[in-house]
C-alpha positions in Angstrom: -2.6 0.8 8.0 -2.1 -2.2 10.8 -5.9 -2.5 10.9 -6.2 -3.0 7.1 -3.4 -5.2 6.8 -5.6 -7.8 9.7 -8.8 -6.7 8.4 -7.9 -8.6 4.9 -5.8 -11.3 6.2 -8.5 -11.8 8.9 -11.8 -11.5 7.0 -10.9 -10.7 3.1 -7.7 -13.0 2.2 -8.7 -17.0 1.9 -6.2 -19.2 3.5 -4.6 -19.7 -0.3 -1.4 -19.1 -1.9 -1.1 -15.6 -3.2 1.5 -14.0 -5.3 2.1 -9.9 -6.0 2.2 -8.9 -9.1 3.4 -5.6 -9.7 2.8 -3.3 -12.4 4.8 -0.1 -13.0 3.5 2.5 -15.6 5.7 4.4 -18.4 6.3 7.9 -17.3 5.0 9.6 -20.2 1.3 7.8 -18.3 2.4 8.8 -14.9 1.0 12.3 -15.1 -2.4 11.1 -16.8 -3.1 8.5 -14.2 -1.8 10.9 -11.1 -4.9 12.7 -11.4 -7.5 10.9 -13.8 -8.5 8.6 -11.0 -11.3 7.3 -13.9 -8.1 6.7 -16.1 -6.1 4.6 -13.6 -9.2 2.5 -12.9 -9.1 1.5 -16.3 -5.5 0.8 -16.6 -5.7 -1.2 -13.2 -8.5 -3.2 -14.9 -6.9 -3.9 -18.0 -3.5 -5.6 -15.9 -5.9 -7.4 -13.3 -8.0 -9.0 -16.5 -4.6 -9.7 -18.3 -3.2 -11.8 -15.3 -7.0 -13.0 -14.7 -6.8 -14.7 -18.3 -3.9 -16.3 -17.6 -4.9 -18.0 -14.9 -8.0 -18.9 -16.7 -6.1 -20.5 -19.4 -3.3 -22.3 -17.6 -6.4 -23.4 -15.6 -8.1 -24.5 -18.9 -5.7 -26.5 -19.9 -5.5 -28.7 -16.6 -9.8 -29.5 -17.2 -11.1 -26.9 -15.1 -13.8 -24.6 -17.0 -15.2 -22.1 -15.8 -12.5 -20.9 -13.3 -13.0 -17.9 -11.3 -10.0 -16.1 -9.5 -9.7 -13.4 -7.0 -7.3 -10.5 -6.4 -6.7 -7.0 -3.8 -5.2 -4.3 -5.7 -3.4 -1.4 -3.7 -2.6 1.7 -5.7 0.8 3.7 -4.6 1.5 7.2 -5.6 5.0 7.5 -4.2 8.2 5.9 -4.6 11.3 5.9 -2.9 13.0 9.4 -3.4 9.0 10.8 -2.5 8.6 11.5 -6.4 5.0 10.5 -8.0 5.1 7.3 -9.7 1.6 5.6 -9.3 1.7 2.0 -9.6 0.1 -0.9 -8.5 0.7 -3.7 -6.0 -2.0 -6.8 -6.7 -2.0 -9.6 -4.6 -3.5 -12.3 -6.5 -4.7 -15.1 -5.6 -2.3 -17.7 -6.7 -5.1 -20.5 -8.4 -8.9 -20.4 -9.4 -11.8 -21.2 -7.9 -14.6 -23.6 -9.5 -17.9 -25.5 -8.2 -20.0 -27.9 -10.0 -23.6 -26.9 -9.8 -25.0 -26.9 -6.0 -21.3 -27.7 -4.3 -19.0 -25.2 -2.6 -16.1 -23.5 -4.7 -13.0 -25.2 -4.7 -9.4 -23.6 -4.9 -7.2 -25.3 -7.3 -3.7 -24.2 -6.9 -1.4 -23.2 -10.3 1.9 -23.7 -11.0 3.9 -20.1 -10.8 4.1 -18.2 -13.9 7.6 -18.9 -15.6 9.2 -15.4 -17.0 7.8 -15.8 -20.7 4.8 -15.7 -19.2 4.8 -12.6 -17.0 5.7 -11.1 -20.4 2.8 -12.4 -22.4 1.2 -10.7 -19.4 3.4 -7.3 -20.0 2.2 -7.1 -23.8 -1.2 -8.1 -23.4 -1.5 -4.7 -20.6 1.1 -2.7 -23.4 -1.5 -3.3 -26.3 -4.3 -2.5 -24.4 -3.7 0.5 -22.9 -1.9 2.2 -26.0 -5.8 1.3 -27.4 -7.6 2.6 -24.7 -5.4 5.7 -24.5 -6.0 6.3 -28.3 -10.5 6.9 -27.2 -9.5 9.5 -24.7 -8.0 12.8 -24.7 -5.3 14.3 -23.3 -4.3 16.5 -20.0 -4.8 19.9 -21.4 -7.7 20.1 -19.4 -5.9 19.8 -16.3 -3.1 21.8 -17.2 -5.6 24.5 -17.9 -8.0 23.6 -14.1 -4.7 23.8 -11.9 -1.6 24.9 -13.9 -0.1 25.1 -10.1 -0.5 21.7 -9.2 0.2 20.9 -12.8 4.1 22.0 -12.5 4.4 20.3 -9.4 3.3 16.9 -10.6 5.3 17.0 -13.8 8.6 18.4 -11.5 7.6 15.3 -9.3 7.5 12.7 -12.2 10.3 13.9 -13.7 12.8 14.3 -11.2 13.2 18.1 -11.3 12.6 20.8 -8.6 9.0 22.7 -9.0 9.6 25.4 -6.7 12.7 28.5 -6.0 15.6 29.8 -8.0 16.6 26.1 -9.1 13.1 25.2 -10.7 13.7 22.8 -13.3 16.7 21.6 -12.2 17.4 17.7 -10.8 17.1 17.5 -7.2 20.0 17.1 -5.0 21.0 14.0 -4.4 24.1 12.8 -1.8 26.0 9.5 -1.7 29.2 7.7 -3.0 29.1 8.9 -6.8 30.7 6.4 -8.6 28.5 6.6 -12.0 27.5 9.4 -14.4 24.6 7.8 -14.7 21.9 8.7 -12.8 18.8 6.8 -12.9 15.8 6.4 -10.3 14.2 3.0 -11.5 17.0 -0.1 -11.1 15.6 -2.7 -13.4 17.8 -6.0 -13.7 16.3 -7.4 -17.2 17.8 -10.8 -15.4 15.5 -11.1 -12.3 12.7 -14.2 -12.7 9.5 -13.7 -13.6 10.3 -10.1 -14.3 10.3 -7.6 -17.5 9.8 -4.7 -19.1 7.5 -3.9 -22.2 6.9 -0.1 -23.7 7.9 1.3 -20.5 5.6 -1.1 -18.8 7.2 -2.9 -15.6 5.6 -6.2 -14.3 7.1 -7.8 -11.6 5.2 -11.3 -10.3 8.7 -12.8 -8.3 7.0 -12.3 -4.7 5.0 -15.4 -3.9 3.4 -16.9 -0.1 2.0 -19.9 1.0 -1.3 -20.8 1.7 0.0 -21.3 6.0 1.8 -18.5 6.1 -0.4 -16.1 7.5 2.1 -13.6 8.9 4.1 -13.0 5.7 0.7 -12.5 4.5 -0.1 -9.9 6.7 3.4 -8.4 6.4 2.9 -7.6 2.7 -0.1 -6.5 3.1 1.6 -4.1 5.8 4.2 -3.3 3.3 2.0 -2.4 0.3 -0.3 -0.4 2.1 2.2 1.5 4.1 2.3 5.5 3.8 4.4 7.3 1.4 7.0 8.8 3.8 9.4 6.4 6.2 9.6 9.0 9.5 13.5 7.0 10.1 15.0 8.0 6.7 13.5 12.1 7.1 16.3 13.6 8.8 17.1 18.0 9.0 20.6 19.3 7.7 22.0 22.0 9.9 21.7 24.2 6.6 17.7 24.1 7.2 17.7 21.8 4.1 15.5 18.3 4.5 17.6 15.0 3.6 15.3 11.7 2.9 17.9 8.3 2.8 16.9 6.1 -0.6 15.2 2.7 0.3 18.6 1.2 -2.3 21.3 2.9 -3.4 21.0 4.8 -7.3 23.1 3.2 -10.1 24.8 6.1 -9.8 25.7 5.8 -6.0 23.1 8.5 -4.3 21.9 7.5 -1.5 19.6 10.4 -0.2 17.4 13.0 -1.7 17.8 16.6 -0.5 14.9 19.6 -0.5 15.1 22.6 0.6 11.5 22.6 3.0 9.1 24.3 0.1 10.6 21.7 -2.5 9.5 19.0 0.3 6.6 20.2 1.3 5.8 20.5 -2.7 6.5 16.7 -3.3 4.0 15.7 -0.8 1.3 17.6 -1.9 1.9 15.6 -5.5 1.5 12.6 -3.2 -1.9 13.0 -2.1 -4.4 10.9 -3.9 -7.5 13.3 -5.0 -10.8 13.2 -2.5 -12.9 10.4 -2.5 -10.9 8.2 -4.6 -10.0 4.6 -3.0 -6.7 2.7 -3.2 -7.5 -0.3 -2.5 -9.7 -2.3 -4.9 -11.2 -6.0 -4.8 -11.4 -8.0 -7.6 -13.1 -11.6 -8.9 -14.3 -13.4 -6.0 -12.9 -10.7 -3.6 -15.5 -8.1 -4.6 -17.7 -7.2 -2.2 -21.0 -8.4 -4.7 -19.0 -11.3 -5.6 -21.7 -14.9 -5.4 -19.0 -16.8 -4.0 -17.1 -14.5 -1.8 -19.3 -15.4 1.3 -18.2 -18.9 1.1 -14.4 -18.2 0.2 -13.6 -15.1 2.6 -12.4 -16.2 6.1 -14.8 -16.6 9.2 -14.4 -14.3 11.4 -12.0 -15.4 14.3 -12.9 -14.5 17.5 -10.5 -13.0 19.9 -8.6 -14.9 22.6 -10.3 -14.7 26.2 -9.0 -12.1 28.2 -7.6 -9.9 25.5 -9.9 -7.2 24.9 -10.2 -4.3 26.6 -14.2 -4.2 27.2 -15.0 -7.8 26.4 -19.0 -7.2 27.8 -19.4 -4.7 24.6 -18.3 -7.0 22.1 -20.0 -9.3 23.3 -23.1 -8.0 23.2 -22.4 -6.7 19.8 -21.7 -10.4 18.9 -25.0 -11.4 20.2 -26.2 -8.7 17.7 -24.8 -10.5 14.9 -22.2 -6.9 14.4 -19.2 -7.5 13.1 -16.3 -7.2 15.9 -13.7 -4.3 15.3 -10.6 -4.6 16.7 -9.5 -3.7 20.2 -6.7 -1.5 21.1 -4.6 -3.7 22.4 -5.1 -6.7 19.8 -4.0 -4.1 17.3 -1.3 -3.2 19.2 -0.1 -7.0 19.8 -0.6 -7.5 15.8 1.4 -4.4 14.7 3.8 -4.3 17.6 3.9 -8.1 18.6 3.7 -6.6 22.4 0.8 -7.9 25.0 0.0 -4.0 26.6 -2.8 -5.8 28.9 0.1 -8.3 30.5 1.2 -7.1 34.0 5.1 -6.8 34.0 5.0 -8.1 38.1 2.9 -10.8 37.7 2.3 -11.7 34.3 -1.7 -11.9 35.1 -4.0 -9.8 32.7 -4.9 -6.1 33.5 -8.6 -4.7 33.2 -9.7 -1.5 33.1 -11.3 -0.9 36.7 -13.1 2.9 35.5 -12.8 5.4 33.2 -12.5 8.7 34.8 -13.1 11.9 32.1 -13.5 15.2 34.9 -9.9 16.6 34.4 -9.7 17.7 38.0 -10.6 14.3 39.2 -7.7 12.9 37.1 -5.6 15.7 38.3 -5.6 14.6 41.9 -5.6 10.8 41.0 -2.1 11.8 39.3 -0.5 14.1 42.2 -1.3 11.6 45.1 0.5 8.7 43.1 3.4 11.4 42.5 2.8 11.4 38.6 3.0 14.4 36.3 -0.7 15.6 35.8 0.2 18.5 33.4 1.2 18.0 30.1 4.6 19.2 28.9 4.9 22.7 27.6 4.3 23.0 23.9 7.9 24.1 22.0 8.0 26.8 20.0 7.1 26.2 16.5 10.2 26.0 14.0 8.2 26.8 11.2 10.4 29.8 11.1 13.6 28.0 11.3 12.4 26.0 8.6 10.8 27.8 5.7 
């Protein structure tokens, strides 16, 4: 997700203060949401319009009618022991816009919500959902379309194994037990501008400036990062997968452990249905937006020398076409390494040609003494495995 994460600080994010606000859903919604993509865009709605009117009013009350505001919305499926708990990152932006008739908007920054009123926020989504909840009906339908994928999303939500002999059971966990209790959610009712309200978390404590650019980019890295951390993932000599917990439970586990169907069961609960986007623009951020031509970013233009092929882009420039990002931009964005700097001399590399015949490749390789085979393919451990 590097290129998403520049894309929207590059061309989507103004240079603005933005703060996250984060809502968590009760688990008894959980399963609706997981797979009534129509559902969850209503429920996402309902939370970006409740922090909308509070900016609104707060911005009301200092004279400015009329305000507009903006926010990027990033739905997450996962959380951090790989179970489904869809919930939403918003990055909002942290003021509102306004414009008197034939002038440019103008951002006009707010003062941070204080905790009272992240839960006026809380209620306002609480009461609104139970409502909307109330006009539709229930999941029998699904239970009844896919009664397999059914089980696994309710074993998933609920902490409990979906597949083998122990179906039904908590999964096992490892660690430094110190607690009976065993909870997957730590909630301190004591952090700032953070609460809970009919199962209903909200969370709006995360806050950047309007110069820093980088943090910017490293949330947005952070919230639209995949649902499984390859560096926690590690294989018991039992055969048996163990995934390390981002923070310790209140209970002192610190991993998860699946036997490889119960794993391979959890990520299938992860994956969001087909054609079904999770990531959503709101306010001035939509794409039909009026103002969002004259609030979005202009597009930057590459440093000189660091594109692979500059003569393509910039032709497509001349075009008027929107530049994608080269290779190795992305990879000194995500990286923070310079792949086109020459580690004798410092100077810039270039591509001199581009050779595709394999056996012309082949010989290139063996004159300068390099491997021109690839390395024989291991045998699959699928069978070691499952």
């Amino acid at each position: 997700m590097a290129d998403t994460a520049a894309h929207l600080v590059d061309r989507v994010i103004p240079a603005v203060p933005v703060r996250q606000w984060v809502f968590s859903l009760p688990c008894a919604l959980r399963y609706r949401v997981a797979f009534d993509a129509a559902l969850l865009g209503k429920v996402l709605g309902i939370a970006i319009g409740a922090v909308f009117e509070f900016l609104k009013q707060r911005a009301r009350g200092n004279g400015i009618p009329k305000a507009k505001c903006g926010a990027v919305a990033f739905v997450q499926r996962f959380g951090s022991a790989l179970n489904l708990t869809p919930h939403a990152h918003i990055l909002v932006l942290d003021g509102v816009y306004a414009a008197t008739e034939g002038e440019p908007p103008v951002f006009y920054p707010m003062r941070p919500p204080a905790t009272k009123d992240v839960v006026a926020v809380a209620e306002q989504v609480a009461v609104r959902v139970a409502a909307l909840l109330e006009k539709r009906d229930g999941a029998a339908e699904f239970d009844l379309e896919a009664p397999a994928m059914s089980s696994i999303y309710r074993a998933s939500i609920t902490g409990t194994q979906a597949t083998g002999p122990d179906a039904g059971r908590k999964v096992r966990t490892a660690g430094d037990f110190q607690s009976e209790r065993n909870s997957e959610e730590r909630f301190e009712t004591s952090s700032s501008r953070c609460t809970m309200v009919s199962g209903f978390s909200v969370h709006a404590g995360v806050s950047l400036r309007a110069d820093d650019r980088k943090g910017i980019e490293r949330l947005c890295k952070y919230v639209s990062r995949p649902p499984i951390a390859s560096d926690r993932l590690a294989q018991l000599p039992n055969g048996r997968l163990s995934y390390r917990l981002k923070t310790p439970w209140r209970n002192g586990a610190t991993h998860v452990i699946f036997e490889p169907l119960e794993f391979m069961a959890r990520l299938a609960a992860l994956v969001p249905a087909p054609r079904v986007n999770l990531i959503h623009y709101f306010g001035v951020l939509a794409p039909s937006a009026k103002w969002r031509s004259a609030i979005v970013p202009a597009l930057i233009e590459n440093e000189p020398g660091s594109d692979v092929c500059g003569c393509e882009e910039e032709r497509n420039a001349k075009k008027g076409h929107r530049r994608n990002y080269s290779w190795s931009v992305l990879m000194a964005r995500v990286f923070e390494f310079d792949v086109l700097k020459c580690p004798g001399c410092n100077g810039r590399l270039k591509i001199l040609a581009a050779i595709h015949p394999p056996t012309n490749t082949r010989m290139i390789l063996e004159c300068m003494g390099l491997p021109s085979r690839a390395p024989p393919i291991a045998r699959p451990v699928s069978e070691f495995i499952f």
